[in-house]
Each structure stands twice: as structure tokens, then as C-alpha cells.
N, CA and C of each residue as an Amber inpcrd file, in Angstrom:
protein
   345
  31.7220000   6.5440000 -51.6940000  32.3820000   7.7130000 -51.1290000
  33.5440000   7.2720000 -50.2440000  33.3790000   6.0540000 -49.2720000
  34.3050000   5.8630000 -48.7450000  35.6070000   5.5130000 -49.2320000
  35.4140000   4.5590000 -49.9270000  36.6640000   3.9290000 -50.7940000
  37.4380000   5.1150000 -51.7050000  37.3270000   6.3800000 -51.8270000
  37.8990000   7.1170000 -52.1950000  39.0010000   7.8870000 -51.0130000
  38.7340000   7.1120000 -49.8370000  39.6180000   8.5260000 -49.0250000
  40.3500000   7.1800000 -48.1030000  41.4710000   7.3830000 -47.2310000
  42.5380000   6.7700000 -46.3790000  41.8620000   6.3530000 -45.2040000
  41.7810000   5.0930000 -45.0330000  41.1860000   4.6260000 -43.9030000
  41.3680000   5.4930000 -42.4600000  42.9730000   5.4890000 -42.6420000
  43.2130000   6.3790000 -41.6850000  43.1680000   7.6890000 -41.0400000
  42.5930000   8.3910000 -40.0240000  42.3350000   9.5160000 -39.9080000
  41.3790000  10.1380000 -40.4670000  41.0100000   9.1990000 -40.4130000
  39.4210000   9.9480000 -41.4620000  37.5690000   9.7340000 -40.9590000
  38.1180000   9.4520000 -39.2250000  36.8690000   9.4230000 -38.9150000
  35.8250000  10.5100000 -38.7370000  36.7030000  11.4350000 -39.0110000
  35.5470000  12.5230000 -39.0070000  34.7690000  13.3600000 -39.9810000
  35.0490000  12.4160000 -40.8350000  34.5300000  12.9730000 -42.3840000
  33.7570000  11.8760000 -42.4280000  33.7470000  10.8910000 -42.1230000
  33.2650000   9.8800000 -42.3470000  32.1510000  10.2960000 -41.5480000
  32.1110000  10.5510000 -39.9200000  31.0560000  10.4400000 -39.7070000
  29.6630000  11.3600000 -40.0190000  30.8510000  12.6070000 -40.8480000
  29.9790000  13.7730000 -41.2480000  28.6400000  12.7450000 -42.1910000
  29.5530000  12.3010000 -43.0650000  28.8610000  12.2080000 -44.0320000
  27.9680000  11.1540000 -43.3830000  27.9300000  10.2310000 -42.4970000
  26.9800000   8.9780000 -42.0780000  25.8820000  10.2670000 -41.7520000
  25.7240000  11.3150000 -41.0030000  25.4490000  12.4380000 -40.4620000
  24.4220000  12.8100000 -41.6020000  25.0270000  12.4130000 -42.4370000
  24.4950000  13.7840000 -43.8190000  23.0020000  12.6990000 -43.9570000
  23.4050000  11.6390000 -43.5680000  22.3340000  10.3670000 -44.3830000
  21.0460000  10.0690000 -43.3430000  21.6380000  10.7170000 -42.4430000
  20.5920000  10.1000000 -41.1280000  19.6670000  11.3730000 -41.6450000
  19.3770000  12.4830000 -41.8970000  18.7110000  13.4640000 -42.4260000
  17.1430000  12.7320000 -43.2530000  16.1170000  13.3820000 -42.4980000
  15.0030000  13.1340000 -43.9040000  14.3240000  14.2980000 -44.2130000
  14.4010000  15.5420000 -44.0230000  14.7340000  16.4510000 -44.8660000
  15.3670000  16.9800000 -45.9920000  15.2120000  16.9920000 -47.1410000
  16.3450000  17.1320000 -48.4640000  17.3210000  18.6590000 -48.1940000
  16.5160000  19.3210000 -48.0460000  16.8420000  20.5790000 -47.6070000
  18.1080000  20.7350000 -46.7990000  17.4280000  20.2850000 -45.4700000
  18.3770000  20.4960000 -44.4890000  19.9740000  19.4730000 -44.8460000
  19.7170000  18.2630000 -45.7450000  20.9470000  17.3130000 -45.8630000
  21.5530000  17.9540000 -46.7680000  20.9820000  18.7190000 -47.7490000
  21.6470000  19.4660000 -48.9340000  22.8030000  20.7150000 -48.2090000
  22.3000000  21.2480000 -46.8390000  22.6870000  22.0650000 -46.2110000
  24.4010000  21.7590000 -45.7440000  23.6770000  20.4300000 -44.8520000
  24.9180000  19.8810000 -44.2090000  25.9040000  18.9230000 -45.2950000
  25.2280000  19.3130000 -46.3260000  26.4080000  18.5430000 -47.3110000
  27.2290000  19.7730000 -48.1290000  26.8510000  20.6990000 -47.6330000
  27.1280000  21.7680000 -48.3200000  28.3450000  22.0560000 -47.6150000
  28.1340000  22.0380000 -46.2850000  29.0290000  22.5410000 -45.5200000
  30.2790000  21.6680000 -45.0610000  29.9730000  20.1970000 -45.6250000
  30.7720000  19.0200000 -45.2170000  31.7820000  19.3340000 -46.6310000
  31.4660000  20.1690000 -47.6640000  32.4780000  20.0970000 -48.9540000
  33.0290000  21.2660000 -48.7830000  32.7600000  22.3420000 -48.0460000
  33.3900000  23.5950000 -47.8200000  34.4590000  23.1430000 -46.8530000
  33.8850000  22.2500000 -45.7360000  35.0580000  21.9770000 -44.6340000
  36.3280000  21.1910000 -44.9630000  36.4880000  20.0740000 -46.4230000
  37.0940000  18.9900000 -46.5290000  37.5450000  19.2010000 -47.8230000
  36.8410000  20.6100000 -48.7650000  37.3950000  20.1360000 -50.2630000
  38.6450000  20.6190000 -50.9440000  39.0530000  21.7120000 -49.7670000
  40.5230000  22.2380000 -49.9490000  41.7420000  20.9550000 -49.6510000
  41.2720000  19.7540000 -48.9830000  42.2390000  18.7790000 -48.5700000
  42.7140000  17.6730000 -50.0430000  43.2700000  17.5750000 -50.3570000
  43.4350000  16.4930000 -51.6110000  42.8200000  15.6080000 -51.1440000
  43.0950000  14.2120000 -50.2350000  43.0490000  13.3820000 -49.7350000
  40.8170000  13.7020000 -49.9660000  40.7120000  14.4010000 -49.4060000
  39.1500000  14.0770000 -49.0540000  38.4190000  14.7930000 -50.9910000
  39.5320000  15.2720000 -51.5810000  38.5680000  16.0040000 -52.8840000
  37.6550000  14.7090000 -53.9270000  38.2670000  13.5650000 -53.9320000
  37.2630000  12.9420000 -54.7050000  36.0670000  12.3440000 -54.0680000
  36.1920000  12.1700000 -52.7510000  34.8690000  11.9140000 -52.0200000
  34.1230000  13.1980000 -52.0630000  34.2550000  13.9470000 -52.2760000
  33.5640000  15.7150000 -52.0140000  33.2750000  15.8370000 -53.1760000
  33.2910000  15.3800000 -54.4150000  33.1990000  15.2590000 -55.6980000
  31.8210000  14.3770000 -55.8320000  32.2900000  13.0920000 -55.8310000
  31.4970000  12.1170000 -55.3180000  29.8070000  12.2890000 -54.8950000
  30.2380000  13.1010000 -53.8730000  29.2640000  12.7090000 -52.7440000
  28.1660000  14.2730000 -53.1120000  28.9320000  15.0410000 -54.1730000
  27.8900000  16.1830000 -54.9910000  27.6160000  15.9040000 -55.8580000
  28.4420000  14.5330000 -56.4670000  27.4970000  14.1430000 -57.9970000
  26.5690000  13.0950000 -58.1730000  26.5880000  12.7260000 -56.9300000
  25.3130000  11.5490000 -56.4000000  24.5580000  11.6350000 -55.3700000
  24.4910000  12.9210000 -54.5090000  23.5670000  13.4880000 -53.7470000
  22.2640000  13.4910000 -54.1840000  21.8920000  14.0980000 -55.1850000
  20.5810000  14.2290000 -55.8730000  19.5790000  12.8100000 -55.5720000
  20.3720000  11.8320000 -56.5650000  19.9920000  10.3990000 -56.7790000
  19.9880000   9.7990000 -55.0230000  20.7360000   9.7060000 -54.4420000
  20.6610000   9.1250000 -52.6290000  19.8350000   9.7250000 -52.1270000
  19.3450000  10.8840000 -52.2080000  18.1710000  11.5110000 -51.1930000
  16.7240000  11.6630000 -51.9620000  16.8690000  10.6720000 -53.1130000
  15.5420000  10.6270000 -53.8190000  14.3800000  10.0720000 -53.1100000
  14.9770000   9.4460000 -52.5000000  13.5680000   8.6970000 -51.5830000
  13.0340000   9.7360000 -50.1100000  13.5710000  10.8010000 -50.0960000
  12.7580000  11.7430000 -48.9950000  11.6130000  12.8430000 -50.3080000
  12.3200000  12.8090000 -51.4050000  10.9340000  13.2790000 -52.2290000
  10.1890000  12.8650000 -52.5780000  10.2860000  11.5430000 -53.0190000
   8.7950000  10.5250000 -52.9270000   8.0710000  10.7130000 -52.1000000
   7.5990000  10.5280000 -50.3370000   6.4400000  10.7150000 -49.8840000
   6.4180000   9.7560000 -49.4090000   5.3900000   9.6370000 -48.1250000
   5.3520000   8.3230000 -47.7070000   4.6360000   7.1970000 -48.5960000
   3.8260000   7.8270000 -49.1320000   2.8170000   6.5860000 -50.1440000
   3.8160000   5.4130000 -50.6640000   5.0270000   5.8250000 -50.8560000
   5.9980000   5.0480000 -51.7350000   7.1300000   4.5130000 -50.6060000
   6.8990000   4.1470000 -49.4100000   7.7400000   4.4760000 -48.1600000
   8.2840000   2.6790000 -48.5490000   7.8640000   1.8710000 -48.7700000
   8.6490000   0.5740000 -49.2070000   8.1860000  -0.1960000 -49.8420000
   8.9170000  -1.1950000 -50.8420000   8.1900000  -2.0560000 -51.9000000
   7.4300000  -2.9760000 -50.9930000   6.6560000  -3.6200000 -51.5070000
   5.8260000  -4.9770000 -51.2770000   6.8910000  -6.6200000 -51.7560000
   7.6540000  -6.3740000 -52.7340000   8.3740000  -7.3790000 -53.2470000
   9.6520000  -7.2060000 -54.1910000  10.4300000  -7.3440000 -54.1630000
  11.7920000  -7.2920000 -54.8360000  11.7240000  -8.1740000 -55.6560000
  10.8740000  -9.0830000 -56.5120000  10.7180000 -10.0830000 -56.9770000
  11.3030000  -9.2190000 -58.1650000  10.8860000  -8.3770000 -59.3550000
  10.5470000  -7.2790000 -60.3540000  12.1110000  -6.7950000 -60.6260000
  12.6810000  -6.6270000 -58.8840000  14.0670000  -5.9830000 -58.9820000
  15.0530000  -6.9370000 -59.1040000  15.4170000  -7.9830000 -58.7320000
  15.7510000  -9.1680000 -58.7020000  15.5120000  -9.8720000 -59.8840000
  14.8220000  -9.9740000 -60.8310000  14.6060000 -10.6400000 -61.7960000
  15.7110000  -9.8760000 -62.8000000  15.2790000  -8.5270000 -62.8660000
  15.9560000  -7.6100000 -63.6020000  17.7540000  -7.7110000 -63.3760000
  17.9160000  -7.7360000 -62.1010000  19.2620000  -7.6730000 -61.6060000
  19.7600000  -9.3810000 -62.2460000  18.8690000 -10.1230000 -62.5490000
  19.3980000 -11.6270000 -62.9060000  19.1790000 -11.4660000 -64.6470000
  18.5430000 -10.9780000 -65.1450000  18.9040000 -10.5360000 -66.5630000
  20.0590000  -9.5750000 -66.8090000  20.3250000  -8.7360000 -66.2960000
  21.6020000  -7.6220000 -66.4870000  22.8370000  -8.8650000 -66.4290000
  23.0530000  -9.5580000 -65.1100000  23.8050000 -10.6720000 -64.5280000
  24.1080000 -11.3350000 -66.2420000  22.9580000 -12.1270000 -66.5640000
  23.0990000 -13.5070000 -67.4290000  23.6770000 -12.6160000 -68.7710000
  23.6610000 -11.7990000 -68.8800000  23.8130000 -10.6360000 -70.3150000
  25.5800000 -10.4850000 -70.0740000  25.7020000  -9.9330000 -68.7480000
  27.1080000  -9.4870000 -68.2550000  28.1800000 -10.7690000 -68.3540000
  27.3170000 -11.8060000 -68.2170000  28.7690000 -12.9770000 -67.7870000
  29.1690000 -13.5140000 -69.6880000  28.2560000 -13.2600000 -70.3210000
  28.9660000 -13.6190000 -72.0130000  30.5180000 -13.0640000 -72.2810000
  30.0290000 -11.6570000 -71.6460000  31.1180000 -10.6840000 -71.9410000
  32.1320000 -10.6210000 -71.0290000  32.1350000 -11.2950000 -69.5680000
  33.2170000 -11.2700000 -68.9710000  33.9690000 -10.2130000 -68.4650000
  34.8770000  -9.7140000 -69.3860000  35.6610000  -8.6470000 -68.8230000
  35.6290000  -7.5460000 -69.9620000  35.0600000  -6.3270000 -69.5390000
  34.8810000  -4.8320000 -69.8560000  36.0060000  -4.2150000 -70.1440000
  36.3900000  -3.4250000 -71.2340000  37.3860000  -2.7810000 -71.7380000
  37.3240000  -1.5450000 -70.6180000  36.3550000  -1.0580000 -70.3440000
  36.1870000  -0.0460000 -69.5670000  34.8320000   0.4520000 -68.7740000
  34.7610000   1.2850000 -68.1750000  33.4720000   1.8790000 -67.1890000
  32.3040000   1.8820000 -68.2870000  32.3520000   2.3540000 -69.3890000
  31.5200000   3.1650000 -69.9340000  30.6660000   2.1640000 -71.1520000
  31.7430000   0.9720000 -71.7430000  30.7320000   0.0410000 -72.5690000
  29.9790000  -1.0560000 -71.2880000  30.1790000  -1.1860000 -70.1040000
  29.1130000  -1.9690000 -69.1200000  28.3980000  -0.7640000 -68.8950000
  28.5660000   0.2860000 -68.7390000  27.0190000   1.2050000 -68.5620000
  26.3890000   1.0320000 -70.1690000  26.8390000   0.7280000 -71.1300000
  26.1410000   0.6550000 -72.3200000  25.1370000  -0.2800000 -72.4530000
  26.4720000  -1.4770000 -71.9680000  25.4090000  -3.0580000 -71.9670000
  24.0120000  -2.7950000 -70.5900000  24.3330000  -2.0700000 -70.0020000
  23.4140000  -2.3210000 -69.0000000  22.4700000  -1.4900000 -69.4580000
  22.7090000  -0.6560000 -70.2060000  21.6160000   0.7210000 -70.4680000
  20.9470000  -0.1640000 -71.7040000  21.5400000  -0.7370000 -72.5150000
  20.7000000  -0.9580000 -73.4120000  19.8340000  -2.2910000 -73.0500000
  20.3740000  -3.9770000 -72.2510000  19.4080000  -4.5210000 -71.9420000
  18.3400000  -3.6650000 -70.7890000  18.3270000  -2.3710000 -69.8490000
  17.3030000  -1.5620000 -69.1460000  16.1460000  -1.5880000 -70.2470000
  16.7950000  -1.0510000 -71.1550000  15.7340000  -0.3500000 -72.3550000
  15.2830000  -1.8640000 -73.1730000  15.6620000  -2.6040000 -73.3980000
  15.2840000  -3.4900000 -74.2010000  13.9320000  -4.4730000 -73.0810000
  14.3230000  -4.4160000 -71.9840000  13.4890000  -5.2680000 -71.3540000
  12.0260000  -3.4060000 -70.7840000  12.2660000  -2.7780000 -70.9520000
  11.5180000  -1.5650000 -71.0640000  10.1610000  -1.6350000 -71.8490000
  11.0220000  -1.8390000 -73.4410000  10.1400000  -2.0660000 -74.1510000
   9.2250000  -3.0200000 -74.4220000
């Protein structure tokens, strides 16, 4: 979200949104994110972070619907392994024509090590 908007003058969107994250209520962050895109999305400068930050809201506040039972892993070993297979797959290929065949390669070794 950040890297979409001007370093400058922009601390107060910025801190909205740090604002939006400190929330562990879904509800209430859905609220104040609601109101952080009404306040900022008429501005050019702030519209692709306001974009952004509604098309990946869902996915960032997934972990206040889990529950505490699921409140932190035991080991990253599982995630890390995975992140070093995606890695060793990615460096054959080097450099990506575009966004969308590395979400391919990555989607399909996900699924291949899935199965």
C-alpha cells in the first residue's frame, strides 16, 4: 500500500491505515477502512493505495477470524521449506515476462507439492 503513494505529505494516510491494522476486530477495521477510502479516494495521488488496500483487506485481517486456537505457529520449518522450493523453481527461469506467468509458476509448483 505504501509504495503506491508520495512519500511526501502523506503522513496522514499513512497513519490511518497503520490505525486500520492495530484493530482486532474485523468489523470495526472494515469500518475504519471504509471510511479511510471515502476520505482519500477522490485524491489521485492516494486512489491506488485505496484500491489496494480494498482488494487485500479480506486476506490481511484473516487472522482475527481464525480464533485464538490458531493464535501462532509452533515452527516455520513447513513454511520455509516451501518458500525454498518456490525459490529453487524461480531461479531456472530468472526473469518473468510478466506478473501473471510467476503467479502461474508459483501456483502450479503450490499445487504440485499439494498433491
Amino acid at each position: 500500500i505504501f509504495t503506491t503513494i508520495p512519500k511526501k505529505n502523506s503522513k496522514s494516510f499513512r497513519e490511518a491505515v497503520k490505525g486500520i491494522f492495530k484493530f482486532t476486530d474485523i468489523n470495526l477495521a472494515r469500518e475504519a477502512k471504509n471510511r479511510l477510502i471515502h476520505d482519500y479516494i477522490d485524491q489521485p495521488k492516494y486512489s491506488k493505495a485505496c484500491a489496494s488496500l480494498d482488494d487485500g483487506f479480506e486476506d490481511a485481517f484473516q487472522y482475527t477470524v481464525q480464533g485464538n486456537s490458531h493464535n501462532r505457529l509452533k515452527s516455520t520449518n513447513l513454511i520455509e521449506r516451501l518458500n525454498q522450493e518456490v525459490r529453487r523453481r524461480e531461479k531456472i527461469i530468472r526473469i518473468f515476462p510478466n506478473q501473471t506467468s510467476a503467479n502461474r509458476l508459483i501456483g502450479a509448483v503450490l499445487m504440485d507439492l499439494h498433491d
